[in-house]
Every structure is written in C-alpha cells, then in structure tokens.
C-alpha positions in Angstrom: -25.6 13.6 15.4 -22.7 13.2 18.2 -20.9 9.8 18.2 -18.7 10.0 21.2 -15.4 7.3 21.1 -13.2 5.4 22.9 -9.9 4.9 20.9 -7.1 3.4 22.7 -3.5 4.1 21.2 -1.8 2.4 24.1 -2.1 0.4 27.7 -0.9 4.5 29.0 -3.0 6.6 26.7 -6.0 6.8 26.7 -9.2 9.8 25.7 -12.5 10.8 24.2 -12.9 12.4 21.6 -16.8 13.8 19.7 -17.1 13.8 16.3 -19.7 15.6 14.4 -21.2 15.4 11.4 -19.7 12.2 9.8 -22.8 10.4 9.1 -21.3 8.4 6.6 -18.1 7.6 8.4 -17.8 4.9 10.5 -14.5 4.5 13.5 -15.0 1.3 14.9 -19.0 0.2 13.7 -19.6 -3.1 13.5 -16.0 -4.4 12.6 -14.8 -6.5 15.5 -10.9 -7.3 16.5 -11.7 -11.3 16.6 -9.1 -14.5 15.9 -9.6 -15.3 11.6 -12.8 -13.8 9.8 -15.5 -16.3 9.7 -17.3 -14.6 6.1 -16.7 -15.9 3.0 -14.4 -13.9 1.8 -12.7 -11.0 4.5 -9.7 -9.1 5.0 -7.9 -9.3 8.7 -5.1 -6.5 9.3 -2.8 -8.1 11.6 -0.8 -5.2 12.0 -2.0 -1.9 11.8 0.8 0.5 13.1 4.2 1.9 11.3 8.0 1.7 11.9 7.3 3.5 15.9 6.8 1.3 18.9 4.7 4.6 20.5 1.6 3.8 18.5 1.7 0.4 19.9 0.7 -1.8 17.4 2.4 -4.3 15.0 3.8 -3.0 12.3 2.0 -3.9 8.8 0.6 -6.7 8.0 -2.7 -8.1 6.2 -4.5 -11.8 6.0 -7.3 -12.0 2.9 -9.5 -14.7 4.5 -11.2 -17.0 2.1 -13.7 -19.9 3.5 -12.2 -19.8 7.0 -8.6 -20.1 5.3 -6.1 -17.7 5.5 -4.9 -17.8 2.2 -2.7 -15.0 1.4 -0.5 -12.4 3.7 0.3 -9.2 2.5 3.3 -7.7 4.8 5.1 -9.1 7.6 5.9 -6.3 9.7 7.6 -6.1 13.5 4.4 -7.8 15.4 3.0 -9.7 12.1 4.1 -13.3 13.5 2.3 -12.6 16.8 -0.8 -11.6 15.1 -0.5 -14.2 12.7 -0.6 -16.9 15.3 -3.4 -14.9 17.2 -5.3 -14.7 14.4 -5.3 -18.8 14.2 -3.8 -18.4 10.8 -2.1 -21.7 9.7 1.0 -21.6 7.6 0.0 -24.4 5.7 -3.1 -22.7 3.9 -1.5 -19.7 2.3 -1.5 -19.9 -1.0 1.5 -17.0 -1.1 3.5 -14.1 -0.1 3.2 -10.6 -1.1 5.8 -7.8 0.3 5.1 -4.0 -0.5 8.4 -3.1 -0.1 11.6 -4.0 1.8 11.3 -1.5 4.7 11.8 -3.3 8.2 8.3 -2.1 9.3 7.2 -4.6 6.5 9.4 -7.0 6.2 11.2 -8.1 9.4 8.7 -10.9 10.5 9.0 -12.4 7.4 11.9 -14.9 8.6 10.2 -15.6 11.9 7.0 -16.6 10.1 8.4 -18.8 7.3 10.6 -20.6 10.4 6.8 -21.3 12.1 6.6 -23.4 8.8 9.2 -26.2 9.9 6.5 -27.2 12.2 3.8 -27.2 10.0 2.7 -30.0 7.1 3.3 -27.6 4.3 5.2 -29.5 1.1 4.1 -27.2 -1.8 5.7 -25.1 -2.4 5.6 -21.1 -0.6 5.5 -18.0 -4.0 6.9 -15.2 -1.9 6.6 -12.1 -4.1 8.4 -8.6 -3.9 9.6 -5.6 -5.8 12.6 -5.3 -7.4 15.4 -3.6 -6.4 17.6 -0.7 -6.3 20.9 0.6 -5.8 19.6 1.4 -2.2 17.8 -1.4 -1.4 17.8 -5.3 -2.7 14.9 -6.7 -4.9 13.0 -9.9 -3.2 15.6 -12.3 -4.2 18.7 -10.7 -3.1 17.4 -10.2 0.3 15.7 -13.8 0.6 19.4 -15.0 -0.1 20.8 -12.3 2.7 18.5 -14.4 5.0 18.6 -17.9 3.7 21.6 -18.7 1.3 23.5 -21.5 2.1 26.5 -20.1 3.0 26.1 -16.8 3.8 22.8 -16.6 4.9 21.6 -14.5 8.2 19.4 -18.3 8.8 21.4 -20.4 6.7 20.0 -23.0 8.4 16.8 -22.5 6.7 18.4 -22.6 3.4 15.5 -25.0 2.8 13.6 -22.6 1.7 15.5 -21.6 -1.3 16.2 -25.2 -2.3 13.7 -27.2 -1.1 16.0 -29.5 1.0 15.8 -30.5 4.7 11.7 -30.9 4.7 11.0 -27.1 3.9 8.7 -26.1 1.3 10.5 -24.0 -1.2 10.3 -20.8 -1.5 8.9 -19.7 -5.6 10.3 -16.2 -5.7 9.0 -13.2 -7.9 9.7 -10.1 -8.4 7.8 -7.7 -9.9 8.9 -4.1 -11.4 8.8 -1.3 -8.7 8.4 0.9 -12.2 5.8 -1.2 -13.6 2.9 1.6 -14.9 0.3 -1.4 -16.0 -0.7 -4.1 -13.3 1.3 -7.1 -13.5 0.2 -10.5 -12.6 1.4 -11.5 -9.5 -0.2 -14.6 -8.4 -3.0 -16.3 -9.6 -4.9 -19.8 -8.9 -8.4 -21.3 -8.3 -9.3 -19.3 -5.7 -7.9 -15.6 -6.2 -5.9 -13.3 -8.5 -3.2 -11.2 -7.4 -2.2 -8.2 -9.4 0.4 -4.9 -8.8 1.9 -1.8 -9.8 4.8 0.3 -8.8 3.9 3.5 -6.3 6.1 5.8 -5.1 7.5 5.9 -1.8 10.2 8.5 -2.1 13.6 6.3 -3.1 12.4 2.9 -2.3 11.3 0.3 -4.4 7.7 -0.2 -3.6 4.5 -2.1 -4.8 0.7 -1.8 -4.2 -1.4 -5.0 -4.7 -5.1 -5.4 -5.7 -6.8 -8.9 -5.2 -9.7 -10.0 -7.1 -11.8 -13.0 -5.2 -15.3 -13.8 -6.0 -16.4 -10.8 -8.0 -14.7 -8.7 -4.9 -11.5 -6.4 -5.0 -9.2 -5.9 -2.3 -6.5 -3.7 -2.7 -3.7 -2.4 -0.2 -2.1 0.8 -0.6 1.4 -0.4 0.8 3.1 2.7 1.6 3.0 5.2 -1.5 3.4 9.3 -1.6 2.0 11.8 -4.0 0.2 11.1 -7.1 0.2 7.3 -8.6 -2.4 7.0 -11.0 -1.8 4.0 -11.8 -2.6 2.4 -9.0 -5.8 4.5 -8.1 -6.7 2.9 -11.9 -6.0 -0.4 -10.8 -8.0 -0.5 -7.8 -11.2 1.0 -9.6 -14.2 0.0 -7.5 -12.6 -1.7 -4.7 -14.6 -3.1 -1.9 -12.1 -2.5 0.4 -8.9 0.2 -0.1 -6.4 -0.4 3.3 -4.6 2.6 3.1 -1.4 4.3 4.4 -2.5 6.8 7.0 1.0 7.9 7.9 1.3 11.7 8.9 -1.0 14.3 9.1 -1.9 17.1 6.6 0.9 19.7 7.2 3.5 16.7 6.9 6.9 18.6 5.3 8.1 17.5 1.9 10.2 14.3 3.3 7.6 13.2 5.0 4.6 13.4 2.1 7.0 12.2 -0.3 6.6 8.8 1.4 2.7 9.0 2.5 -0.1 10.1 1.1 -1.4 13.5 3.7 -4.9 12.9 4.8 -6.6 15.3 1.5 -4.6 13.0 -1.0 -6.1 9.9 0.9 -9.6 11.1 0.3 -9.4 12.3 -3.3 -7.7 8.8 -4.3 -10.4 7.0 -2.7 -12.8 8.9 -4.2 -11.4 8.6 -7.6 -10.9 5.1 -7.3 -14.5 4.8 -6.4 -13.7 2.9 -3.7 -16.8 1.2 -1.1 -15.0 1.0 1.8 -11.6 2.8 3.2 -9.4 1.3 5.8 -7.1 3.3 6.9 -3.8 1.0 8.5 0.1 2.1 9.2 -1.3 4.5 11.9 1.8 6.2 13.6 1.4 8.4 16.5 1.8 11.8 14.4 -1.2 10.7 12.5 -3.6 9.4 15.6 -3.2 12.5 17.8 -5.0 14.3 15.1 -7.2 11.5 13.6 -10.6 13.1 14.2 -8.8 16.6 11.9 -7.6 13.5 9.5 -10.8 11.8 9.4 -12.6 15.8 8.6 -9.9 16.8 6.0 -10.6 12.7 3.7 -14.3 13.3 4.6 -14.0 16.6 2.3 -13.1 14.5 -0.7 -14.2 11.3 0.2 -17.8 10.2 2.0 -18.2 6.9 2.0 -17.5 4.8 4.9 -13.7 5.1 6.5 -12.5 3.1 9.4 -9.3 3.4 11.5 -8.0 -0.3 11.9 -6.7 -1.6 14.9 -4.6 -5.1 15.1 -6.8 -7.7 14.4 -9.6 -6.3 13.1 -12.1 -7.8 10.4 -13.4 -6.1 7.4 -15.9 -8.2 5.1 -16.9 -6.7 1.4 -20.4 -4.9 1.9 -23.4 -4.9 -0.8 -23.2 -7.6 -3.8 -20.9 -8.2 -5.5 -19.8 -6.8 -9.1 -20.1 -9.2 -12.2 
C-alpha cells in the first residue's frame, strides 16, 4: 500500500515523498497539532526541533496533560514559551519542572517561562529538577543561581524564585545524579510519579525521565548516544517513548556519541517494548532523509512511529497496564 505525504519542514520547503510498505508505521495519522490535549491523560510536544533554526521548529520541549491540566513540562527549549502559551498551558497548574540536560536547545526558555509566572496566581511552590553537574557544565542549582541569585544573577530581579520573596513562588530545586544506573525518584504526588536515570550524551551531564500516570508510562529520551540500558530498562512497556531523532544513520563518531543513529532508535524501542514511538529533536540532517530513517527503525522496530511536529498530541492507545 502507497501512503503518499505532505511534510512541511519550513514556510520555504516544502515536497512529497511515497512510502511503502510501512503498514504499521504511522507519519502524521490521527495525531492532530491542536492548543492542550483534551484526553485524560496525553502528551503535547511543544517543541519538536534541535539546537538549528533550519528545521524550523522550537527547540525541545514536552507538556504531560492530565484532565485538561498541564501538569508537568519536560524541557524548555528556544520556542518552548511560545508553544507553551499556544498550547493554553497555564503556569499555575504545573505541578513541576524537569530538565534533561543543560544544553541551550533545552534549557534557554526556562527563564522566560518562569518570568510568565509573576503574572500568574501561583503561591506553591515550583520543584524544578535537573542533573547534576560537571566540570564542563553546572548542575541545576548552580545555573538557577547564574540566572536568579540575588546579586549576581543574569535576572536578579527574579531572585524570588530562589527565596520566595517579592510574590514569586519558590523555586524547590533537585538534582538528580547524571551517573545514576537505578531510576531515582524525581517527583512524585497524587496525580503522577516522576522517575530518571543518567544517559549518555557524550560529555554532558544528561537525564532521561519516565512518568507513570494512571496505569500509563511516558518516557522521554532527552538526548542520549550509544547504549544505556538502564534507561531502555526503565522505560519497559512505555505507552509512549519521545525520542531523539538527531542525525541520520552514517552520523561520524561525534555526532552518534550524542544521538542515538536511526538502527539504535529502533532496537531500543523494541527492547523496551515500547507501544508507541515519537520521534522529537528533528534537525534538518535527520528530516531530509526521514523516509531512509523511518526504513532503517522499521527493521528493528514495527510498531507504530510518528515524526512530531510542534504542537502535536499523542494519547496512550489500548488499556491500560495494572
């Protein structure tokens, strides 16, 4: 069967492509780029480009939806606060935080977003998680001081959040061990758990996240390279895996040393078990040769695998586990 597509990479760019044979794959489906995800429980990807203004997109960045609520964001890449407000998302419902890693491409709306909260009628207080540091790169507290300390803050005038003063909720900050080998609690209440492990991502500190709501599992990839068991462990039988989908499969060294090539893609979902894959931090290098991606995680992997766009909607399929 021929599926023929439309994908748009840019307002300049535009083709179609065929692609046979994928019965079990699905491009855009039923999944619909919409303002908040009205299912029970959903995940939105706000932003679902990389660290390149060609592919244009926002940068990473991921809502879980719960009741109409956002209620946790996962990434706060260049674009996130745009999406964010697109999305109708309301700063005032998260329940918390969560940063893969401190790359810009992840991290640089972070400041814009938590300054939307002034004008909101949040009080309780914000947990913002992150990885721990490095020699090369500051853990989550060191670099929510370089924004917000007091005196030498970047925003110092949103020291607020790191004290609670001048009518800003305060920021509860955790950090969690980028060589962690066993999921770590991050975050956990009424509604959802958060849990974590360290990945690799060549030098940098870096995280991937699973969340457990209502019998369903979530989990997002952050941006990892070569073989990290311990996340594929943590993830087992995920309804939804958003994924890394960085370069394509004859990336060099460097470049696989900080994302998963297409092949390693599908053999971790498949090992992980996964229902659904999602794959998010397109860049350019990886969408000119999506439909030879999408072939080479089809050989490993065959269940359902979607290329996100900003804004799109995924809801968990099937019921869900006990």
């Amino acid at each position: 069967m021929l599926r023929s597509i439309e994908w748009h990479a840019s307002r300049r760019f535009r083709f179609r492509m065929t692609v046979a044979g994928f019965a079990a794959l699905s491009i855009l489906g039923p999944h619909v780029v919409q303002a908040g995800c009205n299912a029970p429980v959903a995940v939105q990807v706000l932003g679902s480009g990389g660290p390149v203004s060609d592919d244009a997109r926002a940068s990473s960045g991921y809502l879980v939806w719960i009741d109409g609520e956002a209620r946790l964001l996962i990434d706060a890449g260049g674009g996130v606060f745009l999406r964010f407000g697109e999305a109708k998302a309301r700063f005032d419902t998260l329940d918390a935080i969560a940063i893969t890693h401190l790359h810009a491409d992840h991290v640089t709306d972070l400041a814009a977003i938590l300054k939307s909260g002034f004008f909101s009628d949040r009080k309780r207080p914000l947990p913002i998680i992150g990885p721990t540091g490095s020699p090369a790169f500051p853990g989550m507290r060191a670099y929510m001081d370089a924004l917000f300390d007091a005196r030498r803050g970047a925003y110092r005038y949103l020291s607020g959040y790191l004290d609670g003063s001048g009518g800003l909720a305060k920021a509860e900050i955790a950090e969690i061990s980028a060589k962690s080998e066993k999921p770590q609690k991050a975050f956990a209440n009424a509604a959802f758990k958060l849990s974590s492990v360290g990945v690799m991502h060549g030098p940098v500190p870096a995280l991937g996240y699973v969340v457990e709501v209502r019998g369903r599992k979530f989990a997002f990839s952050g941006d990892q390279g070569g073989d990290n068991p311990d996340f594929t462990a943590m993830i087992e039988g995920a309804d939804i895996l958003v994924m890394d989908h960085a370069v394509p499969e004859d990336a060099g060294p460097v470049e696989a040393a900080l994302h998963d090539r297409p092949s390693e893609i599908g053999k971790l979902a498949k090992a992980a078990h996964v229902r659904k894959l999602v794959l998010s931090h397109n860049m350019a290098r990886s969408l000119n040769v999506l439909p030879k991606n999408l072939a080479t995680i089809a050989e490993h992997y065959t269940g359902p695998t979607v290329a996100a766009d900003d804004l799109m909607c995924f809801e968990p399929e099937g019921d869900a586990k006990k």
